[in-house]
C-alpha positions in Angstrom: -33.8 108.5 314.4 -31.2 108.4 312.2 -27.8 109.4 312.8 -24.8 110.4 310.5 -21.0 110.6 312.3 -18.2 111.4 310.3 -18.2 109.2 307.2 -17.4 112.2 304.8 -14.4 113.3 306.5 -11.6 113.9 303.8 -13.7 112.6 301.0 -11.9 115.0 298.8 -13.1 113.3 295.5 -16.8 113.7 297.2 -19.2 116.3 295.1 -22.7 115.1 295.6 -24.8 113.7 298.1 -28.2 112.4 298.2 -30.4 112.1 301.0 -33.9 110.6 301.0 -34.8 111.3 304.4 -37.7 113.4 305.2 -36.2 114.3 308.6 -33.1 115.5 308.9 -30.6 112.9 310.5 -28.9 114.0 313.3 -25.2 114.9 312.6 -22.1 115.7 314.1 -20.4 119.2 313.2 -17.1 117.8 311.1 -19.1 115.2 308.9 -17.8 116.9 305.7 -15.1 118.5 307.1 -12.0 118.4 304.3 -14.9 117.8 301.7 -13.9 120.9 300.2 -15.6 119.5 296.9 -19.0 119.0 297.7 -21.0 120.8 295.2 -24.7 120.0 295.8 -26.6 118.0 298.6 -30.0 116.7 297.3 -32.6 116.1 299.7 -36.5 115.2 299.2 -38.0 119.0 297.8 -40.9 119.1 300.7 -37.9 119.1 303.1 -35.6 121.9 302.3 -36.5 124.3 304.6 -36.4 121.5 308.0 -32.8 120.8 306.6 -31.4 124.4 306.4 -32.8 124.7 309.8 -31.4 121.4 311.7 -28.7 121.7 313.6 -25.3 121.7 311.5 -27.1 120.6 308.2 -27.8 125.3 308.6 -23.9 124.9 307.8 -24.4 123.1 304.4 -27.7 125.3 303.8 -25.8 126.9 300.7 -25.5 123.6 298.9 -28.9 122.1 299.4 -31.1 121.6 296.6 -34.4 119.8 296.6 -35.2 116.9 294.3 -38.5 114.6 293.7 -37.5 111.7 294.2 
């Protein structure tokens, strides 16, 4: 399993992310909290749907895009 914490917290300058993780990685509820400018999360395209889904990545579900990596 792999987990994510708050590592984004008040990355302000922060507009992608790219995430090559079939499975979602378990996260906390404030990871991008004060991100305000995260534009687009990329995650592998087979995996969309189990992202939006997960628990708190639902929150981000606006911003996620699929990509072939």
């Amino acid at each position: 399993m792999i987990e994510i914490y708050d590592c984004f917290q008040r990355c302000t300058s922060l507009k992608v992310v790219t995430v090559k993780s079939a499975v979602p990685p378990t996260l906390t509820d404030d990871i991008f909290d004060d991100s305000s400018n995260l534009q687009t999360i990329y995650l592998p395209s087979g995996s969309t749907s189990a992202y939006k889904n997960a628990k708190y990545w639902y929150k981000y579900s606006n911003k996620i895009v699929g990509k072939t990596f």
